[in-house]
C-alpha positions, -999 to 999 in steps of 0.1 A, spaced: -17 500 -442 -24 464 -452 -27 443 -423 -23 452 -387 -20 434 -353 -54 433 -329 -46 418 -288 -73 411 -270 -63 403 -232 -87 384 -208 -84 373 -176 -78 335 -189 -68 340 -220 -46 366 -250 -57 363 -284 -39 377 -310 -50 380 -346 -33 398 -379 -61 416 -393 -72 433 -429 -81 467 -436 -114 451 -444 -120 434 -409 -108 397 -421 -87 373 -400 -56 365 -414 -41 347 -388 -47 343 -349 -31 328 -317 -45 318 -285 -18 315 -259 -31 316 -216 -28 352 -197 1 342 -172 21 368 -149 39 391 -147 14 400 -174 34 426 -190 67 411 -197 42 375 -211 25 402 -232 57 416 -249 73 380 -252 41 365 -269 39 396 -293 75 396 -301 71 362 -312 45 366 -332 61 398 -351 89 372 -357 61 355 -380 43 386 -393 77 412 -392 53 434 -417 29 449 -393 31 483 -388 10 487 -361 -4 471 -326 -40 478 -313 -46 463 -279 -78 459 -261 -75 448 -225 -97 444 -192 -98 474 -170 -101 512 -167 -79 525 -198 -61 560 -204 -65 555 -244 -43 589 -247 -14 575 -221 -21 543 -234 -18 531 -195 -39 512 -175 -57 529 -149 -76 499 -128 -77 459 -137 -90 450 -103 -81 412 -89 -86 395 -124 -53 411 -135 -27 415 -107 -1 437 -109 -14 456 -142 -28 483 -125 -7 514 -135 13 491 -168 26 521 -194 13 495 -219 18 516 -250 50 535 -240 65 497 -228 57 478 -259 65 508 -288 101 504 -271 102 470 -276 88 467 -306 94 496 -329 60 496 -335 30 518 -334 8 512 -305 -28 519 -293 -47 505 -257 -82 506 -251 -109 486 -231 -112 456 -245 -154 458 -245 -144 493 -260 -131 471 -289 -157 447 -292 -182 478 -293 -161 493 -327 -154 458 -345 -196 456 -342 -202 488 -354 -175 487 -381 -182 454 -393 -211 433 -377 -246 430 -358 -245 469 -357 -237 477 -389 -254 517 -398 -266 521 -363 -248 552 -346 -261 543 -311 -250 511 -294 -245 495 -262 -220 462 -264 -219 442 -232 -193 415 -230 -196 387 -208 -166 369 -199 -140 365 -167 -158 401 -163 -184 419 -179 -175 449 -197 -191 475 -219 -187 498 -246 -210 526 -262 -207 539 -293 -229 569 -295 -239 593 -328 -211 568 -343 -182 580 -313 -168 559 -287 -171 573 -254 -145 563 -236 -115 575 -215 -127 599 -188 -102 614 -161 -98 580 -146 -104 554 -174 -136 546 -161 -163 559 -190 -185 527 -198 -175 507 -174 -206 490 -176 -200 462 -154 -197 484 -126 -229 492 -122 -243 480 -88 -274 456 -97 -278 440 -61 -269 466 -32 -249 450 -4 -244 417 -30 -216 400 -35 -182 416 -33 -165 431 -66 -128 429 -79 -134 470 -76 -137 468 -35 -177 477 -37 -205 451 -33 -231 438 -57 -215 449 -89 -236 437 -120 -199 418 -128 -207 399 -98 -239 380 -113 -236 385 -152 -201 375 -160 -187 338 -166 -173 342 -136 -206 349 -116 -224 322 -131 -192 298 -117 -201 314 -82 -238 305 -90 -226 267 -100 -204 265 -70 -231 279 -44 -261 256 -59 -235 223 -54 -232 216 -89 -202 201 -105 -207 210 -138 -186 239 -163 -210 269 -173 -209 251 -209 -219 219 -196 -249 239 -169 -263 248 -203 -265 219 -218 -284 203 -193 -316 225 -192 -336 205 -206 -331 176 -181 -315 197 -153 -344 216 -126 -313 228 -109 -294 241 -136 -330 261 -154 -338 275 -122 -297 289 -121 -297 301 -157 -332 315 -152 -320 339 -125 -289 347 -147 -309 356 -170 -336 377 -151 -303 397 -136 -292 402 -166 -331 417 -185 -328 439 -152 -294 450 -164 -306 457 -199 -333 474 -191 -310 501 -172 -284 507 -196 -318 508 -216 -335 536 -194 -300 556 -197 -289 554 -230 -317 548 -251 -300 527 -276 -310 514 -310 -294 481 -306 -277 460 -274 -250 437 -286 -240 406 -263 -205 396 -263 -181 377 -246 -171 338 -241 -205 334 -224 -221 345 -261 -214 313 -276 -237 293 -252 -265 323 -263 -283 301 -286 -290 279 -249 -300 311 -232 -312 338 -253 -351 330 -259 -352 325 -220 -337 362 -220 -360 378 -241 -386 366 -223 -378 380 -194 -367 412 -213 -405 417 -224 -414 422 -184 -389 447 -180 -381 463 -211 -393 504 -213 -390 504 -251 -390 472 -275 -347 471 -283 -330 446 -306 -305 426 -288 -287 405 -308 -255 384 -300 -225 399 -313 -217 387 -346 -179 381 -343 -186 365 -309 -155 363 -290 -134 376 -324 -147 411 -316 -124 424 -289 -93 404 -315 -110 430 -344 -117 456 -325 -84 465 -312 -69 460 -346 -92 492 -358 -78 513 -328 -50 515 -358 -67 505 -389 -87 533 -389 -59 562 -377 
């Protein structure tokens, strides 16, 4: 197989990318996630087999609790309504003809790092990725651990940092999602008064008291965060992904700073290399690699 098709679905945005057998980009798409998410999903990826009508084979990565086996989306919470329950797979192999595999999408970004970037040779690996949500994926003795009897194994962002905090997409309160995500740092932006994008909040910390002290306690939640999945898992490395990745280089000496106060072990953690490409590759070697 020469080239397959990787989907990565956000809550904001689909990215769609035709993908080597050696992990290159061939071509990619960026269209918005609109609803009914399903029947936007099939339309955009019809369209784009129209271009590419070679592709054997469909790998998607997508937010929420996945049945990798089914292929069917257990739980997407508020970020995606109505695909709660989708038969993804069985859905778009009619429609397509094609060969078709679902996963989590931080699932994805977890294999494209240890296939092809920061993680290359390591066989035990936490990937966070922080976008709409924050998700995570684990990659342990060189396995994925995923599935479980209801799609949740490494759901990451699910683990409650602030007990009684904020109220999750999943219907409990004080989710880590809740205050290292984009989305949470919005909520932070929004509660301070500020009228500036998360982009433009790191850009002014040099001449912005409100906006250090805001990314300062983003970034303390999120040492506190590491330092958990550190005490669990043990990990050789801890790979940060997500659209809030490419703002890292604003953010991530102030991280590992506070990562040396709470860190049990010194860990690498390094931004993933792919950045926001990796859930794109990753779900492209749900098939590359059958």
């Amino acid at each position: 197989m020469n080239a397959v098709m990787g989907v990565d679905i956000g809550g904001t945005k689909i990215r769609m990318g035709i993908i080597s057998q050696d992990g290159r980009i061939l071509d990619e798409r960026q269209v918005s996630t609109q609803f009914p998410l399903y029947e936007h999903l099939e339309q955009q990826v019809l369209l784009y087999l129209e271009e590419h009508p070679h592709i054997e084979a469909i790998g998607i990565g997508t937010h929420g609790f996945v049945d990798p086996q089914a292929g069917r989306v257990v739980f997407a919470g508020d970020m995606l309504p109505g695909w709660t329950g989708t038969e993804v797979k069985k859905r778009l192999e009619q429609a397509t003809g094609k060969r078709i595999e679902v996963e989590n999408d931080a699932n994805c970004a977890a294999l494209a790092e240890a296939k092809f970037g920061a993680a290359k040779g390591l066989s035990r690996v936490v990937c966070i990725t922080l976008g709409t949500g924050l998700g995570g994926g684990i990659i342990w003795d060189n396995k994925l651990i995923s599935g479980g009897p209801h799609g949740g194994a490494a759901e990451l962002g699910h683990m409650v940092l602030y007990p009684k905090g904020a109220r999750c997409g999943c219907g409990r309160f004080g989710c880590a999602e809740q205050y290292v995500s984009g989305t949470a740092i919005k909520r932070r932006i929004q509660e301070a008064g500020l009228s500036v994008t998360p982009p433009e909040l790191f850009e002014q910390l040099a001449t912005n008291v409100q906006a250090r002290e805001l990314v300062e306690q983003f970034t303390e939640d999120l040492a506190i965060y590491i330092s958990s999945l550190q005490a669990i898992f043990d990990m050789e490395m801890l790979i940060i992904g997500g659209g809030v990745s490419e703002s890292a280089g604003a953010w991530m000496d102030g991280l590992q700073r506070q990562l040396e106060k709470v860190l049990l072990n010194p860990l690498a953690v390094e931004v993933a290399q792919f950045e926001n490409d990796a859930g794109m590759l990753g779900a492209a070697l749900l098939v590359l690699d059958q």
